[in-house]
C-alpha positions in Angstrom: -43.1 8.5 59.7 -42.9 7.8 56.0 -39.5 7.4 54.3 -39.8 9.3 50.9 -36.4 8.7 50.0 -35.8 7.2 46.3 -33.9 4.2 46.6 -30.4 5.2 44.4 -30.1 4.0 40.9 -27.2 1.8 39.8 -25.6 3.4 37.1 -24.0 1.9 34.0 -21.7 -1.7 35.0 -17.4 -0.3 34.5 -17.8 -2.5 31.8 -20.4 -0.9 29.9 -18.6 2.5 30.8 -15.0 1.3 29.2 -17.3 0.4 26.2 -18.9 3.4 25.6 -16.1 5.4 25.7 -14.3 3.0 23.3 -17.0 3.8 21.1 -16.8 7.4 21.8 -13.4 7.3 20.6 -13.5 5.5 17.7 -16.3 7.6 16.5 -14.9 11.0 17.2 -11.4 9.6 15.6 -12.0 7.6 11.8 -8.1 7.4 11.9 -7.7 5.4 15.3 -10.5 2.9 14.1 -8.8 2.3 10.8 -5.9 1.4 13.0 -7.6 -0.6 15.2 -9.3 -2.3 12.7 -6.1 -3.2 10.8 -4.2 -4.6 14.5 -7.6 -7.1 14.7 -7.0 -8.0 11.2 -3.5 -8.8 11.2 -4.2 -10.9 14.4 -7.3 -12.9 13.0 -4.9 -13.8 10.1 -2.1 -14.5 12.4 -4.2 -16.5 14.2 -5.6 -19.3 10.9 -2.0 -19.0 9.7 -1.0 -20.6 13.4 -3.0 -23.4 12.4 -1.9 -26.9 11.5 -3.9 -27.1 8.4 -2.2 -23.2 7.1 0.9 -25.5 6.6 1.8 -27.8 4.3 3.4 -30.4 6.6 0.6 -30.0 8.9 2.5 -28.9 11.5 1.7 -25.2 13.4 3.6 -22.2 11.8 5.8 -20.2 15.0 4.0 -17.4 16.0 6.8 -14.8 14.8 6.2 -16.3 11.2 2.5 -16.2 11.7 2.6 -12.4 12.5 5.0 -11.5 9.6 3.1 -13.4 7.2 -0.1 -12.0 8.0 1.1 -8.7 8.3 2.5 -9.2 5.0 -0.6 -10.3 3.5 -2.8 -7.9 5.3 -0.8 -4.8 4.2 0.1 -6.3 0.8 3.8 -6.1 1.4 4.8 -9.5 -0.2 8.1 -9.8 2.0 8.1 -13.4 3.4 10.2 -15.5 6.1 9.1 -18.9 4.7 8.7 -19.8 1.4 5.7 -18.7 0.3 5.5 -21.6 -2.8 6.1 -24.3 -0.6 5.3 -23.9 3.5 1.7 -23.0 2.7 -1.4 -25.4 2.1 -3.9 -25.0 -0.3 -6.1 -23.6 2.7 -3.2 -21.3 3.9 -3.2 -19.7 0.2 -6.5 -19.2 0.4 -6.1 -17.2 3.7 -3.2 -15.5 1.7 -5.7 -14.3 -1.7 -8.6 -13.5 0.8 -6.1 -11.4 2.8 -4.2 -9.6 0.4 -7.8 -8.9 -1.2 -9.3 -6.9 1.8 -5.8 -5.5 2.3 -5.4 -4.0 -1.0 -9.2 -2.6 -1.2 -8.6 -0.8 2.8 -10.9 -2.1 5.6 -12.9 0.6 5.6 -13.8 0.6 2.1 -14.2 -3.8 2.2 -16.4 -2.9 5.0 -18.9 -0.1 3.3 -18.7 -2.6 0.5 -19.9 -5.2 2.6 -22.9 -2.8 4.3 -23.9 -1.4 0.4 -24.3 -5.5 -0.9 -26.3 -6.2 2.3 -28.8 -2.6 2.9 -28.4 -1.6 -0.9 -27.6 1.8 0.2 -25.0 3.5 2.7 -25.8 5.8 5.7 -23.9 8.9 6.6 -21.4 7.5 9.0 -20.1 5.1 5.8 -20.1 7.1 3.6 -17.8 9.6 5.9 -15.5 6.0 6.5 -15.4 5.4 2.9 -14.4 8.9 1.7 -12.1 9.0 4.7 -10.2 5.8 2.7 -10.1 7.0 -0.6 -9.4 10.6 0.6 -6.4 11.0 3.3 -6.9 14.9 3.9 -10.8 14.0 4.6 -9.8 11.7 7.8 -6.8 14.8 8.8 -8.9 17.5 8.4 -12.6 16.4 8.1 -14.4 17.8 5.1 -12.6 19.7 3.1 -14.4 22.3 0.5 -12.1 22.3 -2.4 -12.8 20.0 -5.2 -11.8 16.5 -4.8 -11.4 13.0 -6.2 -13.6 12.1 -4.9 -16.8 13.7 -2.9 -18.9 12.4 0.3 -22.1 12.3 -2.4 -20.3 9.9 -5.1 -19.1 7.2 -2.6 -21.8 4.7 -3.3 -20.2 4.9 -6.8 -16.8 4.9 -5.9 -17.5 1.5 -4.0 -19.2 0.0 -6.9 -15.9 0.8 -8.9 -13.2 -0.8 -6.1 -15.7 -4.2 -6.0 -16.3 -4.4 -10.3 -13.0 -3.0 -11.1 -11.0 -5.2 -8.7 -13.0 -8.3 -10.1 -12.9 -7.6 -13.5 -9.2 -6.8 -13.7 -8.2 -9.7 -12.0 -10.6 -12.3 -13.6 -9.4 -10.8 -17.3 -5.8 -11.0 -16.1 -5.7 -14.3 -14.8 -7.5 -16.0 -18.3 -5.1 -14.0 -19.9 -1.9 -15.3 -18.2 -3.4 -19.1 -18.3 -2.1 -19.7 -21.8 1.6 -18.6 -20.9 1.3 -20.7 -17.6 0.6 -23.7 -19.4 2.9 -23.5 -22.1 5.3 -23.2 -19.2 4.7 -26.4 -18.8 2.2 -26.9 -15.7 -0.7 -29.3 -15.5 -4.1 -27.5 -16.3 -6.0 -26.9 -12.9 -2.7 -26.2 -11.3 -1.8 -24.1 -14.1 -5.6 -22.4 -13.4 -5.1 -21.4 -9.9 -1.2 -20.2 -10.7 -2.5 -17.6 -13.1 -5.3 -16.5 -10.9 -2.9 -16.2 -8.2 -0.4 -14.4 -10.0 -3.4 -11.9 -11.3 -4.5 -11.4 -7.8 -0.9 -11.0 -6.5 -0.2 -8.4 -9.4 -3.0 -6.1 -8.6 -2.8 -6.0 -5.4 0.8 -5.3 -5.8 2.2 -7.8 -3.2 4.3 -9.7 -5.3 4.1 -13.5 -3.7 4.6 -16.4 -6.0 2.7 -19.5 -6.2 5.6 -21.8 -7.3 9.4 -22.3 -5.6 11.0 -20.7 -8.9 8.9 -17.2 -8.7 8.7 -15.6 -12.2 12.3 -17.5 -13.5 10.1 -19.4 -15.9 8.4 -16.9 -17.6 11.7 -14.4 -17.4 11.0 -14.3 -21.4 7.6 -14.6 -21.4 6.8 -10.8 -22.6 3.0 -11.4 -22.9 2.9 -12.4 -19.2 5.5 -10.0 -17.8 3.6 -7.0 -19.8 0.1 -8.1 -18.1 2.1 -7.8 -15.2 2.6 -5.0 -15.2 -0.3 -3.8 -16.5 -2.1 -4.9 -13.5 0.6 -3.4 -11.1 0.1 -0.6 -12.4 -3.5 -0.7 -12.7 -3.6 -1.5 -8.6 -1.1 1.5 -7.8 -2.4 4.4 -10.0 -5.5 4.3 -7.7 -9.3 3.5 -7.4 -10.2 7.2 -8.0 -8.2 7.3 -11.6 -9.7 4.1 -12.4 -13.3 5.2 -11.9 -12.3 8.9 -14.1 -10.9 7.4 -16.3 -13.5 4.4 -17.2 -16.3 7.3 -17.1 -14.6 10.1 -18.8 -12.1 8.5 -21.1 -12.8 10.8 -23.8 -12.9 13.6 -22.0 -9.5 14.0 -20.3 -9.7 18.2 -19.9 -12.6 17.2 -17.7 -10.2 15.2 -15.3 -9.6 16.1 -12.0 -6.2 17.4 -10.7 -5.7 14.5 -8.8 -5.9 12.3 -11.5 -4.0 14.0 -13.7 -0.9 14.4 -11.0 -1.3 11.2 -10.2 -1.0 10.1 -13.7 1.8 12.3 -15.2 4.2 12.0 -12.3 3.6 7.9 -12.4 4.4 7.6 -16.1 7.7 10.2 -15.6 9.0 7.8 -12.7 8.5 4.6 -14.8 10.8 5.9 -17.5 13.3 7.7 -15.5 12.6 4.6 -13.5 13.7 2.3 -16.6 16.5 4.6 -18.1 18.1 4.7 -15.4 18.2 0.9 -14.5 19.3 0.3 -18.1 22.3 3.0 -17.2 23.6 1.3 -14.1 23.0 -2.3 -14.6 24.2 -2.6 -18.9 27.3 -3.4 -17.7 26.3 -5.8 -14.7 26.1 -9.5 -16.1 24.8 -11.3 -12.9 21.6 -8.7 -13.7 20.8 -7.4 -17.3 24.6 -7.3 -18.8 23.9 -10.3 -21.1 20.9 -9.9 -22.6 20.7 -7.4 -26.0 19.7 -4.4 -26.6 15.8 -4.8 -26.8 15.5 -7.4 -23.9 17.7 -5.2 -21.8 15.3 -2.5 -21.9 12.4 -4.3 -21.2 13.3 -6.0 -18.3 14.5 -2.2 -16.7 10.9 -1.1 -17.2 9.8 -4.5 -15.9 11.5 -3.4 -12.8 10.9 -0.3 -12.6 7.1 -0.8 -12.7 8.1 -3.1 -9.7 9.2 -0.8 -7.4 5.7 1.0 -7.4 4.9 -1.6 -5.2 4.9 -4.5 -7.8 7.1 -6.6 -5.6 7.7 -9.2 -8.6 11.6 -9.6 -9.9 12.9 -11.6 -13.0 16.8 -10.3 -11.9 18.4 -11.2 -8.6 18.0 -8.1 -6.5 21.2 -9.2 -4.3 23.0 -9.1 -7.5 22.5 -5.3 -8.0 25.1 -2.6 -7.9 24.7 -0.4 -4.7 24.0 2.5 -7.1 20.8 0.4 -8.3 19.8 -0.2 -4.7 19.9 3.2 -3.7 17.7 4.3 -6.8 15.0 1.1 -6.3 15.2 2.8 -2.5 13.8 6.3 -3.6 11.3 4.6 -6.1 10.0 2.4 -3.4 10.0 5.3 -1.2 7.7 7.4 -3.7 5.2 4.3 -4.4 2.0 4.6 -6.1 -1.3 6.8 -6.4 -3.1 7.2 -3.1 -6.4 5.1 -2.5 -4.6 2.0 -4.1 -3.2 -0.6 -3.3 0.3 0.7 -3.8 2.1 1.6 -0.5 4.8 4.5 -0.1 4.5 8.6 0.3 2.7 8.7 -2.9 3.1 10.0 -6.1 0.8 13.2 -5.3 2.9 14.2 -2.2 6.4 14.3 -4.4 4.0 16.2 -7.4 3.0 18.9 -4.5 6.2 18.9 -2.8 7.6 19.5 -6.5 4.7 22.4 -7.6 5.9 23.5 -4.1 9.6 24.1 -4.9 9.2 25.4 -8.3 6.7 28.1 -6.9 9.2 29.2 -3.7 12.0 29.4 -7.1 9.5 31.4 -9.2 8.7 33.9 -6.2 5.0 32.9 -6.5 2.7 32.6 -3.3 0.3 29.6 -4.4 1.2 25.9 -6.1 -0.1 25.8 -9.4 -0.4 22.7 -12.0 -3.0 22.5 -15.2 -4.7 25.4 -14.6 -5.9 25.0 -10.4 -4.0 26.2 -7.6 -3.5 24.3 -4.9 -4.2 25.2 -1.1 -1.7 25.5 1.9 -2.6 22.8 3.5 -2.2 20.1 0.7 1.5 21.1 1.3 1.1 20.8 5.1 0.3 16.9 5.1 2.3 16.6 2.1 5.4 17.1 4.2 3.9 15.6 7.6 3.4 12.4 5.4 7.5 12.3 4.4 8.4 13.6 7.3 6.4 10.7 9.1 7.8 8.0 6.5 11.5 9.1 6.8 11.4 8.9 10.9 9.8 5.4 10.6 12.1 4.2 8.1 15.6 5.7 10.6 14.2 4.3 12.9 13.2 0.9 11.7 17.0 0.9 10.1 18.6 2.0 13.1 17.3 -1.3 15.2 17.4 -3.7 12.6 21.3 -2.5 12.0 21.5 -3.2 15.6 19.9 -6.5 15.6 21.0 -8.1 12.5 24.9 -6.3 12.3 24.0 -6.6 8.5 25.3 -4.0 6.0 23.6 -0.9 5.7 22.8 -1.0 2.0 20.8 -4.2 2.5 19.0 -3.4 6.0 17.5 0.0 4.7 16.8 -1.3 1.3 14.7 -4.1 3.3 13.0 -1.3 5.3 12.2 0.8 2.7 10.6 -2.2 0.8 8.4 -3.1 4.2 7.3 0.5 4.8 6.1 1.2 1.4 4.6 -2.6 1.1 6.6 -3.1 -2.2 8.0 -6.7 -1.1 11.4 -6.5 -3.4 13.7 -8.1 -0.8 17.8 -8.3 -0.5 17.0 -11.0 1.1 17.6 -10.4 4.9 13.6 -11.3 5.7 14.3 -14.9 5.7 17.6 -14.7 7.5 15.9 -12.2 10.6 15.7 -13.4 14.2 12.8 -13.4 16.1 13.0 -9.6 17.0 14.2 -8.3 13.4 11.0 -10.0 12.4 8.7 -8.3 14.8 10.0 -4.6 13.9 9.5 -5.1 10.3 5.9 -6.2 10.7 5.6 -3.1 12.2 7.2 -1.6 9.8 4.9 -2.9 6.9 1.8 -2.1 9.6 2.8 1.4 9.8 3.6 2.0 6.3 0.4 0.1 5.5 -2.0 1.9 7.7 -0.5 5.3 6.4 1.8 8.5 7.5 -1.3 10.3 7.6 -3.9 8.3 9.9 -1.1 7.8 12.3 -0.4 11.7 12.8 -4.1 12.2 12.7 -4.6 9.4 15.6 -1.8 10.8 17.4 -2.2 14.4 17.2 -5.8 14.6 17.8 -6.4 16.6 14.7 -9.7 17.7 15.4 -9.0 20.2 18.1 -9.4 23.4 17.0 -6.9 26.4 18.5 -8.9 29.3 19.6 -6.2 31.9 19.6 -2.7 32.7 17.4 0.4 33.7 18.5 3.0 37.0 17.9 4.2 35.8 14.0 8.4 35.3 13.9 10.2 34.2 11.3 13.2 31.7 12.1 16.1 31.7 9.6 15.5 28.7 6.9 18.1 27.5 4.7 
């Protein structure tokens, strides 16, 4: 009698299985790959920094330094435990530029770069990662139909805008800063790769130094502080703005809300930002006290074009009055323009929850501002995203007050600075043990990756609710 049973087929190895199911995952959530993406990242860099030849002496870097550093770089914080000037070798600042470079332009986006210089063109699943980078509520809520910075069809041009503009501004700022560095005093190709490096550092807003002494020689130096901040601010107000505002200069009715939120509400904070500074610290002469009138001013708007996530400093930050510190806290807090390489809430999530208070006061159901209203939702993830920031920031304080036994003023100001990757520092990074370090490269990993991918990671946003529940209104206020 014939057997005409079919012998059984193997199925896929456990191996095979975990790995499609990874990928599964990854595609079904943009949010958790960005995230996973930015873990390998900061390990790869952790990893050359380990290295002997990362060092100057030539001797390995500990692998707590390693991590903070390269979370640091990766999330273009700027907050250091060595000295950034000195411990590195010219190989380990290289690792730092190409770092804070892929940092500051997101993953993602470096990545869809990358795929539109090799296949000249983008498929659908980049162009969904690239707008999911520029455009937070894309990667919460998929797409969404009202009118946008930017939209899925112009990606390929927002990409060619990130790669030119981050080139261009960083090439014309670093000829432009050569003359100041080399009147300062430094030998020519030295004095070459310190204004490049200081260009790169500036508009990527992380703030590191190339030399021991930081910006103290050119604290006078107004051509070089002003392109300073010029390309601080350049980095923070936003790839989107910069692309609007190169193609439709002369046009600004034409620009889109985003923009113009994002622009109004920036130049507000710098010059509450800078009167405010000049207020508190007049009187203060380890800071601004003794300088005149002119100079005075200057170097408040100096700093307060630092805490959009500048990172640089011509005063001694210690040296501040605790009224100061509390005020750089909530500017550091704010940050920049989304899509840039500014960290912090962002200046559109205080302009909506602002539109949003002024319409509950004027009795009015929608958020208005130039003429568009503005959905529900916006407001929704606009207060997830502070809500998210103000839990990781107790709860980053709360350990490192336990760790360190420090003073409040300086452990939260140090937080603050690590979750919104500004890098001003009151000087406790260098002074952390081992475990201090670990939670505030977490800190600056979280604040880096964003309020907003980790609540869509975590809550699975994608799942849709099939039924409501009875409405009831709790008592508010």
């Amino acid at each position: 009698m014939l057997d005409h049973t079919e012998p059984l087929r193997a199925g896929p190895s456990p191996s095979r299985r975990r790995a499609a199911q990874v990928s599964a995952v990854l595609r079904s959530s943009p949010s958790r790959l960005a995230i996973l993406v930015f873990l390998v990242l900061v390990f790869v860099f952790t990893s050359l920094f380990m290295t002997p030849w990362a060092a100057a002496d030539g001797r390995p870097t500990h692998f707590s330094d390693a991590l903070f550093t390269a979370a640091s770089v990766v999330c273009v914080t700027g907050l250091a435990t060595v000295d950034m000037a000195t411990h590195w070798s010219v190989f380990g600042k290289v690792v730092i530029v190409v770092g804070t470079q892929i940092g500051a332009v997101g993953v993602l986006t470096f990545a869809s770069i990358l795929g539109l210089v090799v296949t000249r063109r983008l498929g659908l699943r980049a162009k969904l990662m690239a707008a999911g980078d520029s455009n937070p509520l894309r990667t919460h809520h998929g797409a969404v139909p009202e009118g946008q910075a930017v939209r899925l069809g112009e990606v390929g041009t927002l990409l060619a805008t990130v790669a030119v503009s981050t080139l261009t501004i960083e090439i014309a700022v670093g000829l432009l800063l050569l003359p100041s560095v080399l009147v300062a005093g430094y030998p020519f190709w030295t004095a070459v790769g310190d204004a490049f490096y200081y260009a790169a550092m500036a508009f990527t807003n992380t703030g590191f130094s190339p030399n021991a002494e930081g910006l103290t020689p050119f604290a006078n130096d107004y051509w070089f502080l002003s392109l300073i901040m010029v390309a601080v601010v350049a980095g923070s107000i936003g790839f989107p703005v910069i692309r609007t505002i190169t193609k439709q200069f002369r046009t600004p009715r034409r620009w889109s809300l985003h923009v113009k939120l994002t622009l109004v509400t920036s130049a507000v904070l710098l010059v509450v930002g800078a009167v405010v500074y000049t207020g508190l610290e007049a009187s203060n002469r380890a800071t601004l006290g003794e300088a005149g009138a002119g100079h005075t001013a200057f170097q408040a708007l100096f700093f307060s074009t630092m805490t959009r996530s500048g990172g640089f400093a011509t005063i001694d930050v210690e040296q501040m009055h605790g009224a100061s510190l509390l005020v750089t806290d909530m500017l550091m807090f704010i940050g920049g323009g989304s899509a840039s390489t500014a960290g912090g809430i962002k200046v559109t999530t205080l302009a909506v929850l602002f539109l949003a208070a002024v319409a509950e006061a004027r009795g009015r159901r929608s958020m208005e501002a130039f003429g568009r209203r503005i959905p529900s939702d916006v407001l929704r993830v606009a207060v997830a995203v502070v809500l998210w920031g103000a839990t990781i920031v107790a709860v980053a304080t709360i350990t490192l007050l336990q760790i360190t036994r420090d003073s409040l003023d300086r452990v939260l100001f140090e937080v603050i600075s690590a979750f919104a990757t500004c890098g001003l520092s009151s000087g406790i990074s260098a002074e952390l043990p081992e475990a201090g370090k670990y939670v505030l490269a977490a800190t600056m990993f979280l604040g880096r990756v964003g309020t907003v991918t980790i609540a869509a990671a975590l809550a699975a946003s994608q799942a849709r609710q099939l039924f409501r529940r009875p409405e009831e209104r709790p008592i508010v206020g």
